[in-house]
Backbone as JSON, one array per atom type, in Angstrom:
{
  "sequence": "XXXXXXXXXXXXXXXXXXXXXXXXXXXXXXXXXXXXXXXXXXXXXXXXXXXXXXXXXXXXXXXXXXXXXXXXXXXXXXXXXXXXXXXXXXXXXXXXXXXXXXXXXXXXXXXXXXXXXXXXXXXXXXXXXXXXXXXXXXXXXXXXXXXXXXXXXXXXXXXXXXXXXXXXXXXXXXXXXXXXXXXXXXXXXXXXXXXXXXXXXXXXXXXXXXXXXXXXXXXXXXXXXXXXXXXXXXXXXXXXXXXXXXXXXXXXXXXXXXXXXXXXXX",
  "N": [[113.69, 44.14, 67.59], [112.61, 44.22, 64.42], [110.64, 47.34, 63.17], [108.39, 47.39, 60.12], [107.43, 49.59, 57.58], [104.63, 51.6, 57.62], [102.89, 51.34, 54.38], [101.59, 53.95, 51.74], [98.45, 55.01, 52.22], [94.81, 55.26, 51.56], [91.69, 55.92, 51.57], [88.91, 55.14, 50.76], [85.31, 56.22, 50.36], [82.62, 55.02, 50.26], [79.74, 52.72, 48.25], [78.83, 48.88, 49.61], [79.7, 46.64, 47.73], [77.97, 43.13, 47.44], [78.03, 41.52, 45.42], [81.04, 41.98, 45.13], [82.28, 42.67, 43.03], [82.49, 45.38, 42.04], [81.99, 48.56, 43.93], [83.27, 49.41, 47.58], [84.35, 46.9, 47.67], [85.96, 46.61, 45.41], [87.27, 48.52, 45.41], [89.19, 48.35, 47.64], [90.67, 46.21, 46.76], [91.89, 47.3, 44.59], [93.77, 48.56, 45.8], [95.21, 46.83, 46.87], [96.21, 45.38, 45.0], [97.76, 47.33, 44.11], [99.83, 48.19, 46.08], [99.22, 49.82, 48.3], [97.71, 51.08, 51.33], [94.47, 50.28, 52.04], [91.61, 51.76, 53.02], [88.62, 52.25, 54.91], [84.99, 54.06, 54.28], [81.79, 53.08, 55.05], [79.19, 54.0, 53.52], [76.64, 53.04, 52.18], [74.7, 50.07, 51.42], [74.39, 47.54, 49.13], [72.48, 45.11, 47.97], [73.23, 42.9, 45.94], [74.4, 41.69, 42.51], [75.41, 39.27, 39.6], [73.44, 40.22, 37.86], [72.11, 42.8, 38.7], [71.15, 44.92, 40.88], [69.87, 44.54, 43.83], [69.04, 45.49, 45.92], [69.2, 49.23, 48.2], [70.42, 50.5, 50.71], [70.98, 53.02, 52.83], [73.7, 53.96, 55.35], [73.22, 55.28, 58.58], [74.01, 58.86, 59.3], [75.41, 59.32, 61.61], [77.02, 56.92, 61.8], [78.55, 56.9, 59.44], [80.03, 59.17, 60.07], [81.22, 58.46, 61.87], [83.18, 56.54, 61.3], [84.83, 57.76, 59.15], [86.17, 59.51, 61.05], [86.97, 57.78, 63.12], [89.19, 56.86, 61.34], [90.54, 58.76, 60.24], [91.84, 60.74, 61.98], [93.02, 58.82, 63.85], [94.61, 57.14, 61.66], [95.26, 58.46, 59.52], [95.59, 59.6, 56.32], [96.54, 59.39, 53.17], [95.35, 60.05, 50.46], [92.08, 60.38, 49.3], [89.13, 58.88, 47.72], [85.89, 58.78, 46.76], [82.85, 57.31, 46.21], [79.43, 55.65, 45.96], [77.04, 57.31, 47.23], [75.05, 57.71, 47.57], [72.76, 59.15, 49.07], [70.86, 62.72, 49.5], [71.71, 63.64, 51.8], [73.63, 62.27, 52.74], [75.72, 63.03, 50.77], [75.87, 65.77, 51.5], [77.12, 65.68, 54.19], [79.67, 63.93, 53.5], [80.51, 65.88, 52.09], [81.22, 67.67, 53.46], [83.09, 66.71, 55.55], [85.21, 66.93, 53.79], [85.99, 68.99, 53.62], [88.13, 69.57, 55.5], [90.22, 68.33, 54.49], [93.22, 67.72, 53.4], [94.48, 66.08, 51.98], [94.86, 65.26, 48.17], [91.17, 64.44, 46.62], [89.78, 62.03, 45.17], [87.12, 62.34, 43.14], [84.55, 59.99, 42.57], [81.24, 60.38, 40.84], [79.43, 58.27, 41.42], [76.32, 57.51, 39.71], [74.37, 55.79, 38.18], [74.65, 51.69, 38.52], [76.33, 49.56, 36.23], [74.31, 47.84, 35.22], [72.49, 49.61, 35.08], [70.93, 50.05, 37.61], [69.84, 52.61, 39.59], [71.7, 54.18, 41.9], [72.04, 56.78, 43.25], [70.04, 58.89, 44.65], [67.49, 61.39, 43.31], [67.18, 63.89, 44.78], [69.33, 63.99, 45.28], [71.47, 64.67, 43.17], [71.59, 67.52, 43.16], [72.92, 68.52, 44.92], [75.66, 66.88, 45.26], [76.39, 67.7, 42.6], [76.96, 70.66, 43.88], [78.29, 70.57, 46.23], [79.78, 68.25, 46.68], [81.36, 68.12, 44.59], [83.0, 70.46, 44.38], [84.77, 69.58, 46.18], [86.41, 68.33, 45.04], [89.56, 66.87, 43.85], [90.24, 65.55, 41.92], [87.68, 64.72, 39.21], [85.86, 61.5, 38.52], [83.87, 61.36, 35.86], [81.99, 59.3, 33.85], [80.14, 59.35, 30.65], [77.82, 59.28, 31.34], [76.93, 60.13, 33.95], [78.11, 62.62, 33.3], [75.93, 63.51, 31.55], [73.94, 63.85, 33.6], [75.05, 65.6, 35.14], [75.9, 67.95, 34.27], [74.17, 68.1, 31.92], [75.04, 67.84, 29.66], [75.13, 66.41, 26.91], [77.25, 63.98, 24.93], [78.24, 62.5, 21.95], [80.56, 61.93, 20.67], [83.9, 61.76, 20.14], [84.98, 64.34, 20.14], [83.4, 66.02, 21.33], [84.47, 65.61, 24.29], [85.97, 67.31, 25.85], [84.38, 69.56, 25.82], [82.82, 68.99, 28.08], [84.63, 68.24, 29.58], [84.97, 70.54, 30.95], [83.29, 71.6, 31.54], [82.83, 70.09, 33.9], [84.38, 70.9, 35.41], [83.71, 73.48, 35.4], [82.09, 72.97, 37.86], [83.63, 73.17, 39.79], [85.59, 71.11, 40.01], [88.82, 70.45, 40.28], [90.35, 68.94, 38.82], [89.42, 67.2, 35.67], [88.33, 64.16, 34.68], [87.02, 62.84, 31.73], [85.31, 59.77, 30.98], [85.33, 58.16, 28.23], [84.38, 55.63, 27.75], [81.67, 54.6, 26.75], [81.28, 55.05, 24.25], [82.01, 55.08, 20.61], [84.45, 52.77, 19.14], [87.86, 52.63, 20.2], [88.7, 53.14, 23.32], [88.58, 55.87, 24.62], [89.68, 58.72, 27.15], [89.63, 61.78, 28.47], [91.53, 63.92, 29.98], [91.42, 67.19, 31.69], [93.28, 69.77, 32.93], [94.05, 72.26, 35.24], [94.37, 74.64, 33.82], [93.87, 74.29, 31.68], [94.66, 72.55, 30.19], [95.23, 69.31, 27.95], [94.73, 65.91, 27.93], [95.05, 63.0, 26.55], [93.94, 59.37, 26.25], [94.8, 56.62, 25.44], [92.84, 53.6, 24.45], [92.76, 50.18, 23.48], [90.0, 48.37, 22.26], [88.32, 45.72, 24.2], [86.93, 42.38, 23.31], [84.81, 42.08, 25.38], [82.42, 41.41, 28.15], [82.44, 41.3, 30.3], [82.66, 43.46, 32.71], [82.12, 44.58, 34.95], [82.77, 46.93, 37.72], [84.11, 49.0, 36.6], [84.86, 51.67, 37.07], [84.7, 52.56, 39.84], [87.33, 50.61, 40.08], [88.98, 52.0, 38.42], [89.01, 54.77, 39.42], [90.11, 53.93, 41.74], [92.56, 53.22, 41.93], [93.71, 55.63, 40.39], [93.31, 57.22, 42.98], [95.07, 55.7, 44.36], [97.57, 55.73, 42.45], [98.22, 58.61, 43.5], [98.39, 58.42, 45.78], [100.7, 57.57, 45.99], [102.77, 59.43, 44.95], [102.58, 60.16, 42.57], [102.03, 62.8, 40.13], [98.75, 64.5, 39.07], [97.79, 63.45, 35.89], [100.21, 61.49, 35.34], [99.27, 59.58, 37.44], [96.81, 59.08, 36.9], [97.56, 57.98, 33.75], [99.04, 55.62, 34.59], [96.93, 54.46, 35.88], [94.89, 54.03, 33.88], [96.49, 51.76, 32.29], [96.51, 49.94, 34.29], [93.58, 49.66, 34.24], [93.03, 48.86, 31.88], [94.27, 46.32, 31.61], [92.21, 45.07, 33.73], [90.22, 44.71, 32.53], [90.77, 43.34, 30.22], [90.9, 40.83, 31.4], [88.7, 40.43, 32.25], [86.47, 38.32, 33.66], [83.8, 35.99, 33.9], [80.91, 35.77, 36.03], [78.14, 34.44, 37.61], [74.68, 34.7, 35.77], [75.06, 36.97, 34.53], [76.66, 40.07, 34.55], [80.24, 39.72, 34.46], [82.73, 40.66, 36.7], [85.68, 42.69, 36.56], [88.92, 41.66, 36.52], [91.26, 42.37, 39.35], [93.44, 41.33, 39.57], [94.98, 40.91, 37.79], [97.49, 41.13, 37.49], [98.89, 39.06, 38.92], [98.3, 36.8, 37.68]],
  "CA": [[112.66, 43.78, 66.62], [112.37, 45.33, 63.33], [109.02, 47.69, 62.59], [108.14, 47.7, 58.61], [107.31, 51.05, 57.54], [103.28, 51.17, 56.91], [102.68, 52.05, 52.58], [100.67, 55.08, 51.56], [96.88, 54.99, 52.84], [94.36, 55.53, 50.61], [90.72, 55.83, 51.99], [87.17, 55.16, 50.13], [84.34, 56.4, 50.93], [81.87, 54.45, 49.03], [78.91, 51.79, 48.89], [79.43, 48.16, 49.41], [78.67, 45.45, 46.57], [77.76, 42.12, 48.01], [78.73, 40.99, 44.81], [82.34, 41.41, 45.21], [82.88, 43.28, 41.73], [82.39, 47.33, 42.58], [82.19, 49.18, 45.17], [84.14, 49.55, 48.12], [85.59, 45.85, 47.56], [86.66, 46.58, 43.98], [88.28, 49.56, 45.69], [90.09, 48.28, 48.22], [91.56, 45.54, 45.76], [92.36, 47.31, 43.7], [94.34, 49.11, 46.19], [96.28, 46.23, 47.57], [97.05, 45.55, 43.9], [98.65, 48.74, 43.72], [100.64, 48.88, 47.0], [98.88, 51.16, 49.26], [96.95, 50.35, 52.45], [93.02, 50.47, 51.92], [90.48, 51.81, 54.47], [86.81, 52.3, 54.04], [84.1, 54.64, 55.47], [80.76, 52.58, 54.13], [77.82, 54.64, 53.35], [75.6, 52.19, 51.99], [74.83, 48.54, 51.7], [73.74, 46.67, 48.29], [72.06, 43.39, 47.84], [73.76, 42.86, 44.24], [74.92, 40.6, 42.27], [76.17, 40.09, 37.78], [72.7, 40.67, 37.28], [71.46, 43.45, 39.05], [71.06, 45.42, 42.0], [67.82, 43.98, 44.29], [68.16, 47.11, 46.69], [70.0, 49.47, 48.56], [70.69, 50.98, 52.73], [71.85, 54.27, 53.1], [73.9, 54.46, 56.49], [73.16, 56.36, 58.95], [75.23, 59.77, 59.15], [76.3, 59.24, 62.64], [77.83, 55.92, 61.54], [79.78, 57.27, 58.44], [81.02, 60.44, 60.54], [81.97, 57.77, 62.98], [84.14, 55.46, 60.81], [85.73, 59.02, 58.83], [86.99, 60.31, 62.24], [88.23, 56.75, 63.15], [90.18, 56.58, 60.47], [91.54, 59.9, 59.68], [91.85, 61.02, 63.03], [94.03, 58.32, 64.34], [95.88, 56.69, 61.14], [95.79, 59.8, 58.57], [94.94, 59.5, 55.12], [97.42, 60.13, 51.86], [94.19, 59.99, 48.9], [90.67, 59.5, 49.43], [88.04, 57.98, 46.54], [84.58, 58.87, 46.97], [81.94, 56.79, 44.97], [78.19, 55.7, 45.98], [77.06, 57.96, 48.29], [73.16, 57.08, 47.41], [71.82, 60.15, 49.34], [71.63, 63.89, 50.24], [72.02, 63.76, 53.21], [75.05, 61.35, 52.84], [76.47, 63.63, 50.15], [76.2, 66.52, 52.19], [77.73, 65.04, 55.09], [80.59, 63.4, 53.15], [81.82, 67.13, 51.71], [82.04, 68.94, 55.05], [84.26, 66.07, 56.48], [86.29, 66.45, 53.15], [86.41, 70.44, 53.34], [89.31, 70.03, 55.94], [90.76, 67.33, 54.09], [94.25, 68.24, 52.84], [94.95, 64.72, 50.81], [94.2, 64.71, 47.62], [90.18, 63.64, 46.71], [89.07, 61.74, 43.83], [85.15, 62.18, 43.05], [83.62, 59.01, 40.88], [80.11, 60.46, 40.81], [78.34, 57.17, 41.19], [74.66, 57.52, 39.92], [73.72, 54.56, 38.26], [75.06, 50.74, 37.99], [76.66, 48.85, 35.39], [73.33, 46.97, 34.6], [71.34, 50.95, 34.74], [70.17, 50.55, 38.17], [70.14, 54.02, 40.13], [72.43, 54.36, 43.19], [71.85, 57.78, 43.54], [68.75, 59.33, 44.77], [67.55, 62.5, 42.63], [67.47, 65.21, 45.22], [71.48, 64.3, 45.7], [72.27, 65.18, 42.23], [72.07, 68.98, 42.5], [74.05, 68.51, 46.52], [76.57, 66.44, 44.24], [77.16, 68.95, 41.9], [77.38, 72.14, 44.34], [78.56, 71.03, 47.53], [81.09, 67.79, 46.47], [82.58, 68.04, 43.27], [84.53, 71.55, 44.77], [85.81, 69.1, 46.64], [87.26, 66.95, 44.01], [91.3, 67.09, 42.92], [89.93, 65.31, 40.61], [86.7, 64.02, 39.19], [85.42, 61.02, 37.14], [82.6, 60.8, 35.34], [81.3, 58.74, 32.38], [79.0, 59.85, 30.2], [75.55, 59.4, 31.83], [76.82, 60.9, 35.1], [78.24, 63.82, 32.6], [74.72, 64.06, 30.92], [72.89, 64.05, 34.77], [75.31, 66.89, 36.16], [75.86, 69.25, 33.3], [73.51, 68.42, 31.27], [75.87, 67.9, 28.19], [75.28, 64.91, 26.1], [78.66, 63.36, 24.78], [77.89, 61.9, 21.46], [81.62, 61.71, 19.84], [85.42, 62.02, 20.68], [85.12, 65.51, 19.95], [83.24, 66.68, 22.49], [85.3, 65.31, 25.49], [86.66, 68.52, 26.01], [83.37, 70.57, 26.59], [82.21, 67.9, 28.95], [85.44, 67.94, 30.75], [85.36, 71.75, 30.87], [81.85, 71.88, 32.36], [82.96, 69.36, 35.17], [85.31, 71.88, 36.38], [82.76, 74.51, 36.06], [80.89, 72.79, 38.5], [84.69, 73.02, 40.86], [86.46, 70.29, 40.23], [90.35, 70.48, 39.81], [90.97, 68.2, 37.21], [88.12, 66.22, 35.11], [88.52, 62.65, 33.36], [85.71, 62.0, 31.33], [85.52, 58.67, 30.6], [84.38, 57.68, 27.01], [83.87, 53.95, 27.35], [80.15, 54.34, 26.25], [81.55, 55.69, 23.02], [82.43, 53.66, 19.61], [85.96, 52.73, 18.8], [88.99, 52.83, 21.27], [88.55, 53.63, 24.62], [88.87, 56.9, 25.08], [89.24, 59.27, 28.71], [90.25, 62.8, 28.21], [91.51, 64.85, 31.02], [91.69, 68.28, 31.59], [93.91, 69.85, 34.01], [93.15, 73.5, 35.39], [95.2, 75.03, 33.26], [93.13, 73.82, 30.23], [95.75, 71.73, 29.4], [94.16, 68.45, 27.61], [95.5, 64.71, 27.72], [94.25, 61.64, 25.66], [94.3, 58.15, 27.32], [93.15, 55.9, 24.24], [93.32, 51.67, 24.65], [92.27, 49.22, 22.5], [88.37, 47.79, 23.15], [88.25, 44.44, 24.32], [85.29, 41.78, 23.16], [84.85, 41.23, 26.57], [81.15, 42.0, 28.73], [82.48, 41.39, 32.2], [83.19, 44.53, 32.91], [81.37, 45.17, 36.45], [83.5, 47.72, 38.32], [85.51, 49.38, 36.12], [84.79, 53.04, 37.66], [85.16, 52.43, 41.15], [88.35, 50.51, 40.11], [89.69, 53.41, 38.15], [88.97, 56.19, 39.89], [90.25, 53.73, 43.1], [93.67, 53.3, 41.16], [94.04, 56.85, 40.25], [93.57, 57.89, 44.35], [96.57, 55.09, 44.53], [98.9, 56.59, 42.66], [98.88, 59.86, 44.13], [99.12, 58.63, 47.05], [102.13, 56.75, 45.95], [103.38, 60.44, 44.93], [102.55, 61.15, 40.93], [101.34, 64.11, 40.13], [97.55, 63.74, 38.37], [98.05, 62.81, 34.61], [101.14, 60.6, 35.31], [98.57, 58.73, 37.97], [95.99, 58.63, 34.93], [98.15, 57.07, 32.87], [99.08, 54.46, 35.35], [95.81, 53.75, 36.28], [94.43, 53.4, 32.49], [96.92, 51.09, 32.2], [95.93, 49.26, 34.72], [92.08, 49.13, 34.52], [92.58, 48.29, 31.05], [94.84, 44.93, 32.1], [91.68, 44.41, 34.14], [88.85, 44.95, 31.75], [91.03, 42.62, 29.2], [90.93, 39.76, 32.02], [87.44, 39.82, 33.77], [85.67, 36.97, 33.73], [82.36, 34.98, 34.36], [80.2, 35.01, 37.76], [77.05, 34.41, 37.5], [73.85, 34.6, 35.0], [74.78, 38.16, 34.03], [78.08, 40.76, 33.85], [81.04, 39.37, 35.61], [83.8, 41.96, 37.05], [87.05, 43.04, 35.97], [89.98, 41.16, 37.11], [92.03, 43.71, 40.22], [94.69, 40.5, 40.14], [95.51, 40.43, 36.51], [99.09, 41.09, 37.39], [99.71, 38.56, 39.46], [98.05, 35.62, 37.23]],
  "C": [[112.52, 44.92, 65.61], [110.92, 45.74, 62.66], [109.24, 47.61, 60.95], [107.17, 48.9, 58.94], [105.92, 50.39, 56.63], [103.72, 51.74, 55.32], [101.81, 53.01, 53.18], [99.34, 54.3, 51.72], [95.97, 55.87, 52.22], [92.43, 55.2, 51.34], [89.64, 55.91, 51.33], [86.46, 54.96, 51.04], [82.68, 55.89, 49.93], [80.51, 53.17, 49.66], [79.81, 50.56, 49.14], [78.54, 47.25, 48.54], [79.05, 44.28, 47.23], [78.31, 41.01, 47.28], [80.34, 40.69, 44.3], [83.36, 42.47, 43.97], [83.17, 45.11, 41.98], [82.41, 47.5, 43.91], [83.32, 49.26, 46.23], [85.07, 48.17, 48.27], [86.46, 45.63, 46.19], [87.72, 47.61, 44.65], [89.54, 49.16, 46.65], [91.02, 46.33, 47.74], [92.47, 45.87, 44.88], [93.36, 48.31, 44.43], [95.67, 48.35, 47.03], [97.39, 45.88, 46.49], [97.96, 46.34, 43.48], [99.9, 49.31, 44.76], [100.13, 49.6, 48.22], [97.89, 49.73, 50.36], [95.74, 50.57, 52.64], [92.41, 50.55, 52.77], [89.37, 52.06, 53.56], [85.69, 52.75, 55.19], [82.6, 54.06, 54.58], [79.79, 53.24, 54.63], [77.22, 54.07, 52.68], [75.52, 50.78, 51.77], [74.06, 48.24, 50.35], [73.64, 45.87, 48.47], [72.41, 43.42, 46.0], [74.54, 41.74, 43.83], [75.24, 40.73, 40.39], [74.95, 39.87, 37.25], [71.69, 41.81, 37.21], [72.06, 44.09, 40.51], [69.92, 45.29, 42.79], [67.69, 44.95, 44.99], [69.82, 47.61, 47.52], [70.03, 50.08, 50.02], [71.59, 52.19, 52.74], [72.17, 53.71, 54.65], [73.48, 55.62, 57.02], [74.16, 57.42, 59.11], [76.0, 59.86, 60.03], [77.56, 58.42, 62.16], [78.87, 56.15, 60.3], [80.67, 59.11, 58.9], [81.95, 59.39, 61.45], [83.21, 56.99, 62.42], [85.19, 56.63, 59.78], [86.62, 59.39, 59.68], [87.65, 59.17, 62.92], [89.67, 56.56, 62.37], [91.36, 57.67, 60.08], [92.23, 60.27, 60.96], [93.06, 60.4, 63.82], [95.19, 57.74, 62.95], [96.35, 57.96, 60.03], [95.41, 59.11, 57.38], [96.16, 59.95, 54.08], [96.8, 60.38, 50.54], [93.61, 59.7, 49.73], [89.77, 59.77, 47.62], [86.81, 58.12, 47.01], [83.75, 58.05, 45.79], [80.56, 56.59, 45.35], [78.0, 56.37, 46.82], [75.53, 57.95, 48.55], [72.4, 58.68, 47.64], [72.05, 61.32, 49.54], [72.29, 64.23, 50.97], [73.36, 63.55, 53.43], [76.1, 62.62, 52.2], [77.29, 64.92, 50.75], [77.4, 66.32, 53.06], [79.33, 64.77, 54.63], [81.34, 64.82, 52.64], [81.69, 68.44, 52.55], [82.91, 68.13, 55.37], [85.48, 66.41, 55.1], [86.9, 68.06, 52.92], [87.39, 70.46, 54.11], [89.77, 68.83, 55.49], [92.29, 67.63, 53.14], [95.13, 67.08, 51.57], [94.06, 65.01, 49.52], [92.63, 63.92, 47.18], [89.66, 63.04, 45.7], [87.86, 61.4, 44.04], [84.68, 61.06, 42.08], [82.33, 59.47, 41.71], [78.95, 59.43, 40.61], [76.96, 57.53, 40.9], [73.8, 56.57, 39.34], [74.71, 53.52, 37.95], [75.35, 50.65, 37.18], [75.45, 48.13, 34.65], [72.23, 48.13, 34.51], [70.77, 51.03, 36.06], [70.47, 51.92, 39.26], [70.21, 53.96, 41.24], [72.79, 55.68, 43.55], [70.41, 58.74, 43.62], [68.56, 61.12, 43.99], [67.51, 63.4, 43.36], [69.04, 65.02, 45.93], [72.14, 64.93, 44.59], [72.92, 66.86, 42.48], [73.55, 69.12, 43.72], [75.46, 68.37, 45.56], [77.36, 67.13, 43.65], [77.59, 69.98, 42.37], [78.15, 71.88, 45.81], [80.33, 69.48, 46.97], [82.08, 68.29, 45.26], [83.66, 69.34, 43.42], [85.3, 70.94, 45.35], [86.92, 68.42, 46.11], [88.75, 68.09, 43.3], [90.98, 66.8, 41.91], [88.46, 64.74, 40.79], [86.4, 63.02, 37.64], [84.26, 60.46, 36.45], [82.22, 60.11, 34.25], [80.54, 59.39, 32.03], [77.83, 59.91, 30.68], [75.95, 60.06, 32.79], [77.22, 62.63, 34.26], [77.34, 64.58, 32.19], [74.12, 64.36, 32.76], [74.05, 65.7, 35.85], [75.66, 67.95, 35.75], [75.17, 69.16, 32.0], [73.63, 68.17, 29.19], [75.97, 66.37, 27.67], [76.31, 64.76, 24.89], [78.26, 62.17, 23.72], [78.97, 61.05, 20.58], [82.69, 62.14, 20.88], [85.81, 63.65, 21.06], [84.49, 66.51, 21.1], [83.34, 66.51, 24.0], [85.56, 66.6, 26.91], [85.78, 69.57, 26.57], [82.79, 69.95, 27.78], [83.48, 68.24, 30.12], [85.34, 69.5, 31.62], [84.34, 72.29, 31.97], [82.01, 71.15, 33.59], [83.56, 70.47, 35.88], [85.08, 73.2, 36.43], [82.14, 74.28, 37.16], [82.04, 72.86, 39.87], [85.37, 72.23, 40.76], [88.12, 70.69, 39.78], [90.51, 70.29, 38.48], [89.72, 67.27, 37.1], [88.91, 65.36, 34.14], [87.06, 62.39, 32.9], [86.57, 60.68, 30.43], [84.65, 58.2, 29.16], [84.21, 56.17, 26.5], [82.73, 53.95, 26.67], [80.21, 54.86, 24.83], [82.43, 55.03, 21.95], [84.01, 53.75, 19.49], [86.36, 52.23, 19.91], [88.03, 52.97, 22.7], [89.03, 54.08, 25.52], [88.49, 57.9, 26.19], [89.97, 60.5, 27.83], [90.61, 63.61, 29.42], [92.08, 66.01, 30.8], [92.4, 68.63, 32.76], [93.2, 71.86, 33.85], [93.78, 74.61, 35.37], [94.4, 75.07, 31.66], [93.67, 73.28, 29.67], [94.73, 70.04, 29.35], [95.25, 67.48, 27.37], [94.61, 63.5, 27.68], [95.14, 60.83, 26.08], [93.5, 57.38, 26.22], [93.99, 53.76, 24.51], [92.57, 51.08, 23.77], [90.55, 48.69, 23.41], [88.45, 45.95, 23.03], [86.86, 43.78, 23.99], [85.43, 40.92, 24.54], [83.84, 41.9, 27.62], [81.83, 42.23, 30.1], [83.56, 42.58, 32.2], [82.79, 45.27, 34.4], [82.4, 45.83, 36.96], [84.57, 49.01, 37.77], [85.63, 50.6, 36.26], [85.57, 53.1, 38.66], [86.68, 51.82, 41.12], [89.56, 51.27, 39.35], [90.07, 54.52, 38.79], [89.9, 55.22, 41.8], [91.63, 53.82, 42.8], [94.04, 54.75, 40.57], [94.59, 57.68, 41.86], [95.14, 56.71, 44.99], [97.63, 55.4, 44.17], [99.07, 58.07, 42.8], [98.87, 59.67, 44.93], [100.38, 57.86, 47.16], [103.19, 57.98, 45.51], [103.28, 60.82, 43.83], [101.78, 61.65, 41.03], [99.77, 63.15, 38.61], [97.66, 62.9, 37.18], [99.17, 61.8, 34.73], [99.93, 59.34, 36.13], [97.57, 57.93, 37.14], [96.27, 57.91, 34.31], [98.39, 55.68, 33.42], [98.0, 53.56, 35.6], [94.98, 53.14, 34.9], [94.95, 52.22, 32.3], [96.37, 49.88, 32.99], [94.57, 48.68, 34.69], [91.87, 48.45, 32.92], [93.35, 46.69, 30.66], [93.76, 44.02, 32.72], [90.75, 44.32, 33.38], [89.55, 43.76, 30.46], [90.76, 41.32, 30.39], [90.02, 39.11, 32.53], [86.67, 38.53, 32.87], [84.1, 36.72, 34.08], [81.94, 35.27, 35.74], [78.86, 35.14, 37.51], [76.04, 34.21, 36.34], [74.4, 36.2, 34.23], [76.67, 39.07, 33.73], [79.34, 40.38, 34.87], [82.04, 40.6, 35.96], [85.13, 41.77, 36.47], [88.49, 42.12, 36.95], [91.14, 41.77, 38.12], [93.29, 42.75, 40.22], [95.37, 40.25, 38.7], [96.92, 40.25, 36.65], [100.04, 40.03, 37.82], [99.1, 36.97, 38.73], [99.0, 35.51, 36.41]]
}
């Protein structure tokens, strides 16, 4: 009998959306889309949907040390994706297990929704900033999480660069800021830690349903390095991709529908 050889394994650590669009099920879509084999350590629970967020459940810390050390422990890990993490406590928690973590970590600094509501409690921000983001290979923030963790409001193209600069004051490896919330194109800039600077620009689609398109970036970035490209080549890949899905998403509901993780195969 012939074994098939598992793919690269790619682990988020993230909330879950009920609605289907973000969170840890945008992530691990957008990870089957990509090849790799998706696990998931869930630290919190939304009631959500494409108009909102009605509430949210931190796990307890036993239960997300418990499902980390399942996972790593026995199958191993090649990337992990961090995204809602809601609380201190959690935050904490989540960057001691990742201080012996030798894969690769991409940080999306979840702190609020797609529709504004806040999935991050305010005494996690400063944790956030001092205890994960050293952990981060890379980190990606949009603008509002940029303004809530350095403070630096990101009004033009131009100042990408100080924004990205200040992420990786705060430890990170490599910073993508993401300038979706910004007119024109749609432009990411990353810095590498080197100070070397690379523009990721796509056309803007007239298109709202956009629910996920973090969590499925930053989940697609921890895919291809664990498929083996080095950061900026992964970047590129993954732009590509999220902006295949952000041209495709569609309708659900009264409110913002999500991004399409299957565009490729319609």
């Amino acid at each position: 009998m012939s074994v098939n050889v598992a793919p690269p394994r790619v682990l988020t650590i993230a909330g879950s959306d009920s609605g289907g669009g973000a969170g840890i099920q945008a992530d691990l879509k957008t990870m089957l889309a990509l090849g790799v084999h998706g696990m998931s350590v869930v630290a919190a629970v939304t009631a959500q949907n494409s108009v909102g967020v009605q509430g949210y459940w931190e796990l307890p810390v036993e239960a997300v040390v418990a499902q980390y050390r399942s996972v790593v422990d026995d199958i191993g890990v090649q990337a992990v994706k961090t995204g809602m993490l809601a609380g201190a406590e959690l935050v904490e928690t989540v960057a001691g297990l990742l201080e012996e973590c030798d894969a690769p970590v991409v940080v999306d600094p979840v702190g609020v929704s797609k529709h504004g509501d806040t999935l991050l409690a305010r005494s996690a921000v400063g944790v956030l900033r001092d205890r994960l983001l050293p952990q981060a290979t890379l980190a990606t923030p949009n603008l509002h999480e940029v303004a809530q963790l350095t403070g630096i409001e990101v009004a033009d193209e131009r100042q990408l660069a100080d924004a990205a600069k200040a992420v990786q004051d705060l430890g990170a490896t490599w910073a993508l800021i993401k300038g979706g919330h910004l007119e024109g194109d749609a432009v990411d800039l990353l810095r590498g830690p080197d100070g070397s600077e690379h523009t990721f620009r796509a056309p803007r689609y007239d298109n709202n349903h956009t629910h996920g398109t973090g969590c499925t970036l930053a989940s697609a970035i921890a895919s291809h390095l664990a498929l083996g490209l080095d950061v900026p080549s992964a970047v590129a890949a993954s732009k590509e991709y999220i902006t295949g899905a952000i041209k495709g998403g569609f309708a659900l509901g009264a409110g913002i529908g999500p991004v399409d993780h299957a565009w490729r195969w319609r």
